[in-house]
Structures are given as C-alpha cells and as structure tokens.
mmJSON file of the N, C-alpha and C atoms, coordinates in Angstrom:
{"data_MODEL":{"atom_site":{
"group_PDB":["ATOM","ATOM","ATOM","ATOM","ATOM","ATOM","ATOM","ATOM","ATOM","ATOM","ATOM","ATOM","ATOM","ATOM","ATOM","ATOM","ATOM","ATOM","ATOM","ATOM","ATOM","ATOM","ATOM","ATOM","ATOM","ATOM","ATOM","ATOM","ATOM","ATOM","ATOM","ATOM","ATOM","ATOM","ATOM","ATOM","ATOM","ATOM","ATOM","ATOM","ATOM","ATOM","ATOM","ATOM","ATOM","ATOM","ATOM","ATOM","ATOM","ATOM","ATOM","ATOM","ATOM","ATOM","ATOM","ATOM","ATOM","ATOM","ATOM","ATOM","ATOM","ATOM","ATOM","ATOM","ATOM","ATOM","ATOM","ATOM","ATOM","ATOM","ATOM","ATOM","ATOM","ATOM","ATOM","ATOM","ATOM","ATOM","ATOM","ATOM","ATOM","ATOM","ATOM","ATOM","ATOM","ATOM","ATOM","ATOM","ATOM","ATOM","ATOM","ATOM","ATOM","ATOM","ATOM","ATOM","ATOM","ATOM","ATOM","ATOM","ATOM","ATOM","ATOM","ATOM","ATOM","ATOM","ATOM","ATOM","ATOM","ATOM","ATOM","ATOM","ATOM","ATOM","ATOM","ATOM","ATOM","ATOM","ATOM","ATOM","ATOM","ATOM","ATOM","ATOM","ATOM","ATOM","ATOM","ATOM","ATOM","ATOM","ATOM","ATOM","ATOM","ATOM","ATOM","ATOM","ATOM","ATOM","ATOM","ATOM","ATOM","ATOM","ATOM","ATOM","ATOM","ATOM","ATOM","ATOM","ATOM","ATOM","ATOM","ATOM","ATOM","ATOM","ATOM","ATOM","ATOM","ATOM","ATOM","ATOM","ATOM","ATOM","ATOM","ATOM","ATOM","ATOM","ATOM","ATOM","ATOM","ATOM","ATOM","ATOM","ATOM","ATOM","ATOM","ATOM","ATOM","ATOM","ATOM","ATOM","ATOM","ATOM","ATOM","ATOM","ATOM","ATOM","ATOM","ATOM","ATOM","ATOM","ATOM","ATOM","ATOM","ATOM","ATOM","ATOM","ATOM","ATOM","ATOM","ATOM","ATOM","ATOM","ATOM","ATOM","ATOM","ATOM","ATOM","ATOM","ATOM","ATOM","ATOM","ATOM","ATOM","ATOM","ATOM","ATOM","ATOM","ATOM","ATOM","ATOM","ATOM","ATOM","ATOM","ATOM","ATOM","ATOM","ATOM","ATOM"],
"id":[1,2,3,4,5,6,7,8,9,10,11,12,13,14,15,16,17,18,19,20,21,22,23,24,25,26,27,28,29,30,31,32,33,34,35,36,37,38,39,40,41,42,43,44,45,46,47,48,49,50,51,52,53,54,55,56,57,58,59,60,61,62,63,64,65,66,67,68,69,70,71,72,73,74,75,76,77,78,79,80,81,82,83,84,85,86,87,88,89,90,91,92,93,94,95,96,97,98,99,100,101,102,103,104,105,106,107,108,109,110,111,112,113,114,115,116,117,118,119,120,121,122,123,124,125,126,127,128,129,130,131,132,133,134,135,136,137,138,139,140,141,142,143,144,145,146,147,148,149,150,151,152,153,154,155,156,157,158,159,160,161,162,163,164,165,166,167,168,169,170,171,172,173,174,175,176,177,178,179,180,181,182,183,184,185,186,187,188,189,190,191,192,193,194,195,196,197,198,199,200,201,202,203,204,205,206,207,208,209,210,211,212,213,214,215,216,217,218,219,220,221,222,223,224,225,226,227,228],
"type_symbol":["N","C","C","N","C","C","N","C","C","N","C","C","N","C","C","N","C","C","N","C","C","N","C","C","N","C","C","N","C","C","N","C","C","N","C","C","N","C","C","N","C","C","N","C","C","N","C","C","N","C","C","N","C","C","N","C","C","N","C","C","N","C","C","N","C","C","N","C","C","N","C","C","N","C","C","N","C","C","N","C","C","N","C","C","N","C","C","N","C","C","N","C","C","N","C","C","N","C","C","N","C","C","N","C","C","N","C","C","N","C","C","N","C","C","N","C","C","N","C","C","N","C","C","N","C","C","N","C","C","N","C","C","N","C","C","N","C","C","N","C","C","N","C","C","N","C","C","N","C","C","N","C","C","N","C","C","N","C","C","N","C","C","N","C","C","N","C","C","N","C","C","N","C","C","N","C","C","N","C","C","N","C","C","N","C","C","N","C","C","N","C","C","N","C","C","N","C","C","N","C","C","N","C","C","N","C","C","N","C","C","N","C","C","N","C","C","N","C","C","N","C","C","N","C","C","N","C","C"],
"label_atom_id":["N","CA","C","N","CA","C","N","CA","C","N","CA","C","N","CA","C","N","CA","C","N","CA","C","N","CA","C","N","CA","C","N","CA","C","N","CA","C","N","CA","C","N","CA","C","N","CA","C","N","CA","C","N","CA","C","N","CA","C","N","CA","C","N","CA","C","N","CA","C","N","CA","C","N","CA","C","N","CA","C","N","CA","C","N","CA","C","N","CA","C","N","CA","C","N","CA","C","N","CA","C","N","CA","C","N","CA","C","N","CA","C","N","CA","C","N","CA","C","N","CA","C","N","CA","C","N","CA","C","N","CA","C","N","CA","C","N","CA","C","N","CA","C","N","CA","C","N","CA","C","N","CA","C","N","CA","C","N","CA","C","N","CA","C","N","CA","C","N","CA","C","N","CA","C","N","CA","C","N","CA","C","N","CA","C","N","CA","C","N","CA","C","N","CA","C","N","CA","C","N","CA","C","N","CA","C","N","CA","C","N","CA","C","N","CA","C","N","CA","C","N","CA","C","N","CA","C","N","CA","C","N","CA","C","N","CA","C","N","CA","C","N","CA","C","N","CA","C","N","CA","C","N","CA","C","N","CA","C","N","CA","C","N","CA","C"],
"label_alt_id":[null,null,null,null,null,null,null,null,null,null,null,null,null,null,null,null,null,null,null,null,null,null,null,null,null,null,null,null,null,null,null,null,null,null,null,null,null,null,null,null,null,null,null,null,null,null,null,null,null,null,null,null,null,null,null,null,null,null,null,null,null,null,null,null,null,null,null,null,null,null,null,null,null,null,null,null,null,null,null,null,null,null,null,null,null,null,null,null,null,null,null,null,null,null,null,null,null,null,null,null,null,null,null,null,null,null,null,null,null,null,null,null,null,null,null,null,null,null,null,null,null,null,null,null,null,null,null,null,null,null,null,null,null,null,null,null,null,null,null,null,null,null,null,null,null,null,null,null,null,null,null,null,null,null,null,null,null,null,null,null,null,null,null,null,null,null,null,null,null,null,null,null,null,null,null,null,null,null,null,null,null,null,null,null,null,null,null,null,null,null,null,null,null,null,null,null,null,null,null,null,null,null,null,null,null,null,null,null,null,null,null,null,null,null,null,null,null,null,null,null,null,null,null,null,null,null,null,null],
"label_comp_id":["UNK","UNK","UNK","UNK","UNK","UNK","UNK","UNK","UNK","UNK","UNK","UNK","UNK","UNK","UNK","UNK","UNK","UNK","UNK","UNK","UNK","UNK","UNK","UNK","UNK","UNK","UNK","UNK","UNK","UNK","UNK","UNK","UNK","UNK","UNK","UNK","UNK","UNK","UNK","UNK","UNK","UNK","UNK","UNK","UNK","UNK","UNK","UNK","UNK","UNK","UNK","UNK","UNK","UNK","UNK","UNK","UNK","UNK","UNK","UNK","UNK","UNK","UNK","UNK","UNK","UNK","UNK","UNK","UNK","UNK","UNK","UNK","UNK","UNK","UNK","UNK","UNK","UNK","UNK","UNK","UNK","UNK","UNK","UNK","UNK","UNK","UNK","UNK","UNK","UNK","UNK","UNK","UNK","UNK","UNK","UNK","UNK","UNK","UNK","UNK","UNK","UNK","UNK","UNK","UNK","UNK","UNK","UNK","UNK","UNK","UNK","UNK","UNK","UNK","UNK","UNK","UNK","UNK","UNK","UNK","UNK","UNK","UNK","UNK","UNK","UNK","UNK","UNK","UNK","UNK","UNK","UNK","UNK","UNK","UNK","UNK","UNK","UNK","UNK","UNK","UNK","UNK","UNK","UNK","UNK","UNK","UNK","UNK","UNK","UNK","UNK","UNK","UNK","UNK","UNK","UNK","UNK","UNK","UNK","UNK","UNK","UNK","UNK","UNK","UNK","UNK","UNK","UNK","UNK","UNK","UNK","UNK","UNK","UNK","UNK","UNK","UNK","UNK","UNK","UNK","UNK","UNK","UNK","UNK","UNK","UNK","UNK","UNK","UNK","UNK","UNK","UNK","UNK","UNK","UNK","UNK","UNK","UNK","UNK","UNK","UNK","UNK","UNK","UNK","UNK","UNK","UNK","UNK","UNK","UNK","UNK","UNK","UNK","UNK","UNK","UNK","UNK","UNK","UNK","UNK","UNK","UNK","UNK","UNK","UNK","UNK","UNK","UNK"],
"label_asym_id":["A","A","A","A","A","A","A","A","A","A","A","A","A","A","A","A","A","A","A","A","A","A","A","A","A","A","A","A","A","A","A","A","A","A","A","A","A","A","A","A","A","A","A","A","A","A","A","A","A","A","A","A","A","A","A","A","A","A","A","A","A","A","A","A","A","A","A","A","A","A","A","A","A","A","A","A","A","A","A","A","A","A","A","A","A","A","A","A","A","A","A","A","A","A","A","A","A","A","A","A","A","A","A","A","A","A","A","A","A","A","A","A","A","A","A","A","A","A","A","A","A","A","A","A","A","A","A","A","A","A","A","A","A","A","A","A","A","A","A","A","A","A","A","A","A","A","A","A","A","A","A","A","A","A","A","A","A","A","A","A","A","A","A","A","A","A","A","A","A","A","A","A","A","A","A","A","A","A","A","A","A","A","A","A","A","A","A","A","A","A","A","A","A","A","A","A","A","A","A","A","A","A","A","A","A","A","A","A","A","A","A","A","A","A","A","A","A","A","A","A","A","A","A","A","A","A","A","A"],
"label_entity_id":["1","1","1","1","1","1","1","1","1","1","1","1","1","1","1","1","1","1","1","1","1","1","1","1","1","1","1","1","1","1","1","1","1","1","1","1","1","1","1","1","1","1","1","1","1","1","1","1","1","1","1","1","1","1","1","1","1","1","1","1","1","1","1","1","1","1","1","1","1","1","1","1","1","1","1","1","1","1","1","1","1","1","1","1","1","1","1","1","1","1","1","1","1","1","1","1","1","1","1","1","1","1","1","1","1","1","1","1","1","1","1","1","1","1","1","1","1","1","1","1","1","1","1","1","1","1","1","1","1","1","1","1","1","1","1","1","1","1","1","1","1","1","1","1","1","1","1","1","1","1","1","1","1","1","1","1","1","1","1","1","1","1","1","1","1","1","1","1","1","1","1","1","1","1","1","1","1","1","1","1","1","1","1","1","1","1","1","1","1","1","1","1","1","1","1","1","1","1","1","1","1","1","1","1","1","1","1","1","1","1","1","1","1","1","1","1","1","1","1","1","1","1","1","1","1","1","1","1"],
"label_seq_id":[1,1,1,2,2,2,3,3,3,4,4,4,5,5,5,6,6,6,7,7,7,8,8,8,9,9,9,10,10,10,11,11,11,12,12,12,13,13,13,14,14,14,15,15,15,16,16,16,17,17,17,18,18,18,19,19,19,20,20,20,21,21,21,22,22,22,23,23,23,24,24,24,25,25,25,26,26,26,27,27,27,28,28,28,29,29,29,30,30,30,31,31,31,32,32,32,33,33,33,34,34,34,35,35,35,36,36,36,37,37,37,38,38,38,39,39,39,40,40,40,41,41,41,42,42,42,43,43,43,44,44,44,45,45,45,46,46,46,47,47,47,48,48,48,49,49,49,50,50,50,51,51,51,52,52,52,53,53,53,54,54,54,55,55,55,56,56,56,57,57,57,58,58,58,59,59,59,60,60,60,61,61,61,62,62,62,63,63,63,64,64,64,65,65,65,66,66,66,67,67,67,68,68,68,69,69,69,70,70,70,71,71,71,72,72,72,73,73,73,74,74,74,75,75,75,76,76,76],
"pdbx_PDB_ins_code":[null,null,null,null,null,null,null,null,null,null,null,null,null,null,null,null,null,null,null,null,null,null,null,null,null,null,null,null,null,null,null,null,null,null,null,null,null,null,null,null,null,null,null,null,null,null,null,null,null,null,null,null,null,null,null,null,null,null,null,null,null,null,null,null,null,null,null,null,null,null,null,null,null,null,null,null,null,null,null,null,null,null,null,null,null,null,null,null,null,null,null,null,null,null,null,null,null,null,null,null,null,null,null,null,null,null,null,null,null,null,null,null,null,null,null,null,null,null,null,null,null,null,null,null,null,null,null,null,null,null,null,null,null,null,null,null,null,null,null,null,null,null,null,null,null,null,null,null,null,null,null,null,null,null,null,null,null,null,null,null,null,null,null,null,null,null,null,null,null,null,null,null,null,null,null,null,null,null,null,null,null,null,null,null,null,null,null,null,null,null,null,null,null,null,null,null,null,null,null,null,null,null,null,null,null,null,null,null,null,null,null,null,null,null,null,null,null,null,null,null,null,null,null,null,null,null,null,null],
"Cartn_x":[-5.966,-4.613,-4.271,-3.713,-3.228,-2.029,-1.419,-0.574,0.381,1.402,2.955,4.038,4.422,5.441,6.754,8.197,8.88,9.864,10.829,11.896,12.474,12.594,12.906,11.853,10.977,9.924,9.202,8.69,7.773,7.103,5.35,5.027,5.152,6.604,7.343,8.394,8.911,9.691,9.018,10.032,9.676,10.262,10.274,10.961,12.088,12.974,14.015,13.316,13.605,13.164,13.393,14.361,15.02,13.702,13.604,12.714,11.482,11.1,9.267,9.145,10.272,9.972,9.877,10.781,10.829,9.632,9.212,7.642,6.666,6.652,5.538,5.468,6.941,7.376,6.196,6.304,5.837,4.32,4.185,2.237,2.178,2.676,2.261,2.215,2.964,2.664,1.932,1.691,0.564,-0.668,-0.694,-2.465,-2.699,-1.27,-1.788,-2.027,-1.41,-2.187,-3.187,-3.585,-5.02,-6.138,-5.829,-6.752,-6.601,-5.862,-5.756,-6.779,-6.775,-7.578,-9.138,-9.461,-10.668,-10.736,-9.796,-10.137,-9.198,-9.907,-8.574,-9.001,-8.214,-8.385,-9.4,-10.187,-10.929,-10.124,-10.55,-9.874,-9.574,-10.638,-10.095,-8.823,-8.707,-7.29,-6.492,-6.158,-5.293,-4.873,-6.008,-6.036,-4.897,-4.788,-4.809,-3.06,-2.89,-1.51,-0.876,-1.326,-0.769,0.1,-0.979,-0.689,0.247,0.34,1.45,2.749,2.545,3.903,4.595,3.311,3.542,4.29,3.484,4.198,5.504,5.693,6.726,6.699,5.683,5.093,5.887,6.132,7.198,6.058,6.73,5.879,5.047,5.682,4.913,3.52,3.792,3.065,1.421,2.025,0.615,0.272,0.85,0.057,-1.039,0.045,-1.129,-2.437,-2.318,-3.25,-4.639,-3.656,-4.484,-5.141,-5.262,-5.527,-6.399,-5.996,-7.088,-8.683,-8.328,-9.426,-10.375,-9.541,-10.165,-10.634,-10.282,-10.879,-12.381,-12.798,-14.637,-15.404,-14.471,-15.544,-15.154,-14.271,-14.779,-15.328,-15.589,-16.657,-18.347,-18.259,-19.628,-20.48],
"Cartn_y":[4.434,3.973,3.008,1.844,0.827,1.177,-0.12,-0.062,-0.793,-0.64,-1.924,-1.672,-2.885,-3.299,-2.816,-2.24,-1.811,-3.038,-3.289,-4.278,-4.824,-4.002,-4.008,-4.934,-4.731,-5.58,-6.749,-7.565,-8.379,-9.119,-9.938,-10.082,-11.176,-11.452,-11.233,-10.942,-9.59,-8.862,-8.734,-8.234,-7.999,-7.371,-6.764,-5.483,-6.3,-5.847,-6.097,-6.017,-7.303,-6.699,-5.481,-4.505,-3.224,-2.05,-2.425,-1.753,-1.776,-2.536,-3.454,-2.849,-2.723,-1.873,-0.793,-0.057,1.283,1.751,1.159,1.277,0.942,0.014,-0.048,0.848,1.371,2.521,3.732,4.026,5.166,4.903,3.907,3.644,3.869,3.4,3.899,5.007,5.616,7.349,7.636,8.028,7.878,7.757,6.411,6.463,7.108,7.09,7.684,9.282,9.753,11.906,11.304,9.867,9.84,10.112,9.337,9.334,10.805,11.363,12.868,13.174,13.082,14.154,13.655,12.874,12.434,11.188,10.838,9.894,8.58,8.089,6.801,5.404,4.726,3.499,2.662,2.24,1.369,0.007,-0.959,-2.314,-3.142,-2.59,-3.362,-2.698,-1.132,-0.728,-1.035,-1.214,-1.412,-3.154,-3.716,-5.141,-5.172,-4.37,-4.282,-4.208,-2.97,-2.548,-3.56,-4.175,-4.994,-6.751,-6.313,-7.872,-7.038,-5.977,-5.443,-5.57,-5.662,-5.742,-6.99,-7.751,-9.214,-9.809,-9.562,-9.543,-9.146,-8.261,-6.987,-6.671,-6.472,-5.783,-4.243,-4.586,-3.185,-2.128,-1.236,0.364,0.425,0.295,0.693,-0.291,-1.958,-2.687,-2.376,-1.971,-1.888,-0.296,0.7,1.911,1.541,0.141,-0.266,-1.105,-1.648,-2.325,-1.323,-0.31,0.798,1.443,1.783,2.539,1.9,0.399,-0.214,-0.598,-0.676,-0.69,0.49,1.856,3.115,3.343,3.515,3.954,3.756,2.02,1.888,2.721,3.315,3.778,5.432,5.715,7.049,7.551,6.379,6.39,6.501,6.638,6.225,7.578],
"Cartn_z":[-18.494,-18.684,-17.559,-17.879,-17.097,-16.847,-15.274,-14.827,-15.372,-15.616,-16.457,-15.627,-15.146,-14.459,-15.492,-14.863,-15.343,-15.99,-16.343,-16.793,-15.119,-14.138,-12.903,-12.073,-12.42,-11.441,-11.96,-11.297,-11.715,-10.441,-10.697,-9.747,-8.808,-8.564,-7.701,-6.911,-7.265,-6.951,-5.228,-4.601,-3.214,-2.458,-1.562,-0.855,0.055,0.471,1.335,3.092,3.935,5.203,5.323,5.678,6.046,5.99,3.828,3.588,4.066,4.159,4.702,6.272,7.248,8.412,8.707,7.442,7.225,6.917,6.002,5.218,6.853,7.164,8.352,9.252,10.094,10.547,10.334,8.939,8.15,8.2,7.89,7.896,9.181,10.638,11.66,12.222,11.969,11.863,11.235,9.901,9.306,9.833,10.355,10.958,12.406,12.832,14.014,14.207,12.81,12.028,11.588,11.262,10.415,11.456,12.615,13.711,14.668,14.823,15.286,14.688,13.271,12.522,11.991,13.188,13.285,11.773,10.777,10.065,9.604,10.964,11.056,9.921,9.922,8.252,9.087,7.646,8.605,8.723,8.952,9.299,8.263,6.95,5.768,5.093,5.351,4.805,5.691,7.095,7.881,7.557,6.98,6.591,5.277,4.688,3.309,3.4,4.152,4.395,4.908,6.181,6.491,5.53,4.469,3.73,2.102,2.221,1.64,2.364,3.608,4.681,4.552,5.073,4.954,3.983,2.906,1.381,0.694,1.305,1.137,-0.108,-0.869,-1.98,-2.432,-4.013,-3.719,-3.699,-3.878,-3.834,-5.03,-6.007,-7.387,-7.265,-6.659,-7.29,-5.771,-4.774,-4.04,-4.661,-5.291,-5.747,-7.195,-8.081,-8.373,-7.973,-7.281,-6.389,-6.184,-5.457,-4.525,-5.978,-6.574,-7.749,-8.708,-8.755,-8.99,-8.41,-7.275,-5.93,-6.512,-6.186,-5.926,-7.227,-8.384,-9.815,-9.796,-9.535,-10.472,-8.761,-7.665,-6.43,-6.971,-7.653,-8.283,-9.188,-10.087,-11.652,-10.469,-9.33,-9.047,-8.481],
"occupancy":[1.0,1.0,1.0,1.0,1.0,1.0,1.0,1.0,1.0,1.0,1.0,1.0,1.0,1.0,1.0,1.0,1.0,1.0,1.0,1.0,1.0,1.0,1.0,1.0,1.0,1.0,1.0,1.0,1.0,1.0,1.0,1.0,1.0,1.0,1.0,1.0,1.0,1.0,1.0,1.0,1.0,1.0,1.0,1.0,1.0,1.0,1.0,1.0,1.0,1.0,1.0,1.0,1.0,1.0,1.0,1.0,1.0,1.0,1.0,1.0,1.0,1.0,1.0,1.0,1.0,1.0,1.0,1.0,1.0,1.0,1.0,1.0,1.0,1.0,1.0,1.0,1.0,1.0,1.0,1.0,1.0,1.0,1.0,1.0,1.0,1.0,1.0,1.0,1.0,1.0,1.0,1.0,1.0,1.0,1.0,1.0,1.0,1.0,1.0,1.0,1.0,1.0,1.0,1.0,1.0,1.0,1.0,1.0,1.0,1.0,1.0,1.0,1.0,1.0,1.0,1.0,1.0,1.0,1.0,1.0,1.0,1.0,1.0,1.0,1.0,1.0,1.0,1.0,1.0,1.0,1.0,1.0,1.0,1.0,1.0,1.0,1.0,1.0,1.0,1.0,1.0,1.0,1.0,1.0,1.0,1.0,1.0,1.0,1.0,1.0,1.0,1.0,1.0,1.0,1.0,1.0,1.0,1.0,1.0,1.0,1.0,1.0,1.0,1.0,1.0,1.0,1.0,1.0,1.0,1.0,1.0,1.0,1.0,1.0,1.0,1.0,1.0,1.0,1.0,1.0,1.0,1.0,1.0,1.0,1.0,1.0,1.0,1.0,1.0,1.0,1.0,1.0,1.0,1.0,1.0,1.0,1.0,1.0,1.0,1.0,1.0,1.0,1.0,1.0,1.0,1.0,1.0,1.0,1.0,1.0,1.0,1.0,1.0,1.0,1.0,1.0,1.0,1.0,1.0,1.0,1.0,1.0,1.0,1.0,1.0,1.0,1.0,1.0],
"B_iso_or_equiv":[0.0,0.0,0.0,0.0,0.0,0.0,0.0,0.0,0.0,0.0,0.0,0.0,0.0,0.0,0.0,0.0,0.0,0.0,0.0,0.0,0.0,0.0,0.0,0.0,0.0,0.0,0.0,0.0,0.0,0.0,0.0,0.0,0.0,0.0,0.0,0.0,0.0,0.0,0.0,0.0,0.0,0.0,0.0,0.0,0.0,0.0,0.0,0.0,0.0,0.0,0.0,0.0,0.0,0.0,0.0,0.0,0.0,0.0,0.0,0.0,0.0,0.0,0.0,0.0,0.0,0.0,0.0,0.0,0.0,0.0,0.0,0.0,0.0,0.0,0.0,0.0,0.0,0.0,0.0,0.0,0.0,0.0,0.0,0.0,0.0,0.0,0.0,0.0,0.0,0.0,0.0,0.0,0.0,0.0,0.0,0.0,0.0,0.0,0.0,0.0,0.0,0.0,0.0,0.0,0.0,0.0,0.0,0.0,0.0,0.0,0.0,0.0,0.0,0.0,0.0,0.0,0.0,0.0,0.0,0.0,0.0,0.0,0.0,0.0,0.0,0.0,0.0,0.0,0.0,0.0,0.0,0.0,0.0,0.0,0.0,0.0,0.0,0.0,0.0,0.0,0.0,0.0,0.0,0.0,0.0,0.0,0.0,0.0,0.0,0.0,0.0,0.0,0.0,0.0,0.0,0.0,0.0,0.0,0.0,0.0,0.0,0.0,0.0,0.0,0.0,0.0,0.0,0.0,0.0,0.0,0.0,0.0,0.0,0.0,0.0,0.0,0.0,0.0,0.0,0.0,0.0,0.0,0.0,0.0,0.0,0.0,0.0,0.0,0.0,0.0,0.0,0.0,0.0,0.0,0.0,0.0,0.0,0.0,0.0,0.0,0.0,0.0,0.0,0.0,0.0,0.0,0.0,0.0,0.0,0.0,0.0,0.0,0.0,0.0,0.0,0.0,0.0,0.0,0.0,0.0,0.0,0.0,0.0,0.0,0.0,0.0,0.0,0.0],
"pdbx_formal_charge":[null,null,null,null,null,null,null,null,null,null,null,null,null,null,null,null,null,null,null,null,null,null,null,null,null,null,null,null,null,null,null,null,null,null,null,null,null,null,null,null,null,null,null,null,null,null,null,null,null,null,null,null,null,null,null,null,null,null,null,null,null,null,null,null,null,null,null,null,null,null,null,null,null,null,null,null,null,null,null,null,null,null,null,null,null,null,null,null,null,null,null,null,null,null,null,null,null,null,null,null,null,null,null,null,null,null,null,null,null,null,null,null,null,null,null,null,null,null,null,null,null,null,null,null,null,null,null,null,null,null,null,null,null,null,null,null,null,null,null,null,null,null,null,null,null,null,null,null,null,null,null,null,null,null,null,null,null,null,null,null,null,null,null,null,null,null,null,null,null,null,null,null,null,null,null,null,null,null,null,null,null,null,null,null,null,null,null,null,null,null,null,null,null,null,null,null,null,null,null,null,null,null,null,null,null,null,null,null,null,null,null,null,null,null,null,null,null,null,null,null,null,null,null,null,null,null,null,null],
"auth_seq_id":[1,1,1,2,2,2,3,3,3,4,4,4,5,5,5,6,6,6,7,7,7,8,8,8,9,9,9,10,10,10,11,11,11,12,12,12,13,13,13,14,14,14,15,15,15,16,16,16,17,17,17,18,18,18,19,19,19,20,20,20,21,21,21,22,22,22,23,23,23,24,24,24,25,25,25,26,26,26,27,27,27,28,28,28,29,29,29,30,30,30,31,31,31,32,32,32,33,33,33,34,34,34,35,35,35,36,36,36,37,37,37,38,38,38,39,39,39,40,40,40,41,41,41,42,42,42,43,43,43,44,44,44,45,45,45,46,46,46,47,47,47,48,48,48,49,49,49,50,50,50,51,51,51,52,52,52,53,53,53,54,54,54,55,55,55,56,56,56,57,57,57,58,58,58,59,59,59,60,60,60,61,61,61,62,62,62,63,63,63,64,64,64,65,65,65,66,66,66,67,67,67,68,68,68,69,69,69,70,70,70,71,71,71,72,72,72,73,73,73,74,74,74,75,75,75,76,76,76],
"auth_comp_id":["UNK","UNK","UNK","UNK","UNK","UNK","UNK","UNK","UNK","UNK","UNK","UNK","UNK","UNK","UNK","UNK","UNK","UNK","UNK","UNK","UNK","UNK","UNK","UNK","UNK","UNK","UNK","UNK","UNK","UNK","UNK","UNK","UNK","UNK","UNK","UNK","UNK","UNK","UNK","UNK","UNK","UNK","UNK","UNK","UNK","UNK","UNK","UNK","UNK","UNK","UNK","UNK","UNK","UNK","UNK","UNK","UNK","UNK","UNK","UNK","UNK","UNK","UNK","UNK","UNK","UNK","UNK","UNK","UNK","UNK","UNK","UNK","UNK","UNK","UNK","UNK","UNK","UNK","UNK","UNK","UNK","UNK","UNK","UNK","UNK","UNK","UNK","UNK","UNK","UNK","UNK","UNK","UNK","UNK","UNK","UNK","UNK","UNK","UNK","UNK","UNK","UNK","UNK","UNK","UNK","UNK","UNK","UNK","UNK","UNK","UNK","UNK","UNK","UNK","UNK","UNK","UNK","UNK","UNK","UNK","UNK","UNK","UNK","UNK","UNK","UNK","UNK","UNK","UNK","UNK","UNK","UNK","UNK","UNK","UNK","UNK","UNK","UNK","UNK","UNK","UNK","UNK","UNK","UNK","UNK","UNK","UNK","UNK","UNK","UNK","UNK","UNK","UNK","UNK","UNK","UNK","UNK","UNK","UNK","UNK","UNK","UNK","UNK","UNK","UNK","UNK","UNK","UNK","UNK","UNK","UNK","UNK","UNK","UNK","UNK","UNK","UNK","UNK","UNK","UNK","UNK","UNK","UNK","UNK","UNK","UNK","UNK","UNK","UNK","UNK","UNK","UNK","UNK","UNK","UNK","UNK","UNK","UNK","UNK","UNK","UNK","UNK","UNK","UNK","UNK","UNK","UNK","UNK","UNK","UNK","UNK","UNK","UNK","UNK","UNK","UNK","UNK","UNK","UNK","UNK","UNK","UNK","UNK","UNK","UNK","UNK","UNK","UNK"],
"auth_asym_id":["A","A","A","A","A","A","A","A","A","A","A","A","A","A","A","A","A","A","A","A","A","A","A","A","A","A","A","A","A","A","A","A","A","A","A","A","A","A","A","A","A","A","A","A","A","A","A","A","A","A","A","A","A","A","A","A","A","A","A","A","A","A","A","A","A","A","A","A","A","A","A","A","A","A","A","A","A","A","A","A","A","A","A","A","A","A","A","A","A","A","A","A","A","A","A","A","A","A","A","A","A","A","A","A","A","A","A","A","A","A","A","A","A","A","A","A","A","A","A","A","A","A","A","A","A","A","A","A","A","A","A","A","A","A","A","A","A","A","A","A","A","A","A","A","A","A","A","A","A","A","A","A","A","A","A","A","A","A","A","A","A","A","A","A","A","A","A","A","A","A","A","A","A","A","A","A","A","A","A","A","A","A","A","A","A","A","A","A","A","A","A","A","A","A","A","A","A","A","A","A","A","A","A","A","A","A","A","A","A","A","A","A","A","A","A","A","A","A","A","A","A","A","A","A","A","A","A","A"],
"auth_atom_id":["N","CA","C","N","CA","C","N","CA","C","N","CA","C","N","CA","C","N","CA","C","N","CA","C","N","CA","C","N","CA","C","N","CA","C","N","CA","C","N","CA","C","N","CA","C","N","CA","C","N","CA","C","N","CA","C","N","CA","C","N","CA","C","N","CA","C","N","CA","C","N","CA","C","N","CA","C","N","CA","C","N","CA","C","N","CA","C","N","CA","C","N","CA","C","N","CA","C","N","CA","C","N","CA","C","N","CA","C","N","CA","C","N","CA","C","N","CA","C","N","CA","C","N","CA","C","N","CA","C","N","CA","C","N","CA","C","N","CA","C","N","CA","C","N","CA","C","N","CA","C","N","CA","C","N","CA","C","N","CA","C","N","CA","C","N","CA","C","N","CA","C","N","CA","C","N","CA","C","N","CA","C","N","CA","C","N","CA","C","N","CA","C","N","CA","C","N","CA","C","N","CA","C","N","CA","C","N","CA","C","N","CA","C","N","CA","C","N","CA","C","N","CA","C","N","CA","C","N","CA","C","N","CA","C","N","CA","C","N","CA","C","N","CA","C","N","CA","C","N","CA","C","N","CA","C","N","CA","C","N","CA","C","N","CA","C"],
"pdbx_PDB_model_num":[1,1,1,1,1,1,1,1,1,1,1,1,1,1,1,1,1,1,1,1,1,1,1,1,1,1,1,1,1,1,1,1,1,1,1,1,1,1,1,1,1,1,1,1,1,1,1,1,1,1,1,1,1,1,1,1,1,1,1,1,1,1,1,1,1,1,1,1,1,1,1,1,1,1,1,1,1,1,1,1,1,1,1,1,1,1,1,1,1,1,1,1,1,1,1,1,1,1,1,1,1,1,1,1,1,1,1,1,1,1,1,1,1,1,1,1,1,1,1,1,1,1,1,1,1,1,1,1,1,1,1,1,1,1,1,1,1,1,1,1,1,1,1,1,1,1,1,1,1,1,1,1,1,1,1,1,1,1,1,1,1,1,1,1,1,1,1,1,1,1,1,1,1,1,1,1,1,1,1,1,1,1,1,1,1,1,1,1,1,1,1,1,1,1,1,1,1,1,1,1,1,1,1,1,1,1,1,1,1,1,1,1,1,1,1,1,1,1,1,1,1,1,1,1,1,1,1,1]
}}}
C-alpha cells in the first residue's frame, strides 16, 4: 500500500519555522538517547534529517520518504 497526500498537503506544503525548530529540538534529543544507547545515526540519516529541516518537510511527507527508503531493505 502506497502513500497519498491528503487534500491538506501537497509537494509543496512546508512546515512553519516555529515548527521546523521544534522538530530539530526533538531530533536532538533523540540522537543524543540514540548514542547513550550505544546506537547513534549514521551520517547519512543525520544527513537525511537534516535536509527534512532544511526543507521543512511536513511530517506525513518525510514518514513517507522514510518508509519508502526502509520497505525494499526489509523485503531483503
């Protein structure tokens, strides 16, 4: 099953600064329990996040992103 953009979004909809720091905020915590717990991102996800930031990519559209990535590395 594929991903579909709602009536609300499209690709380019984009997050509000406010939101986009809030969100970075949160990824930095995040990695820094990732790395406590011995499994910190490598540089291409920290790459990755970052150009969701940049972007200010809403939520829905980097979970599809992310989901797309990850699917054909779990068929394997």
């Amino acid at each position: 099953m594929g991903f579909s953009y709602n009536s609300h979004m499209t690709e380019t909809s984009r997050l509000s600064p406010t939101v986009v720091e809030q969100t970075r905020k949160r990824r930095l915590a995040a990695m820094r329990l990732q790395e406590i717990e011995g499994n910190p991102l490598s540089p291409e996800d920290v790459a990755m996040f970052e150009m969701f930031e940049r972007e200010a990519w809403p939520h829905a559209r980097r979970r599809a992103h992310i989901l797309a990535k990850a699917r054909p590395l779990a068929a394997e």
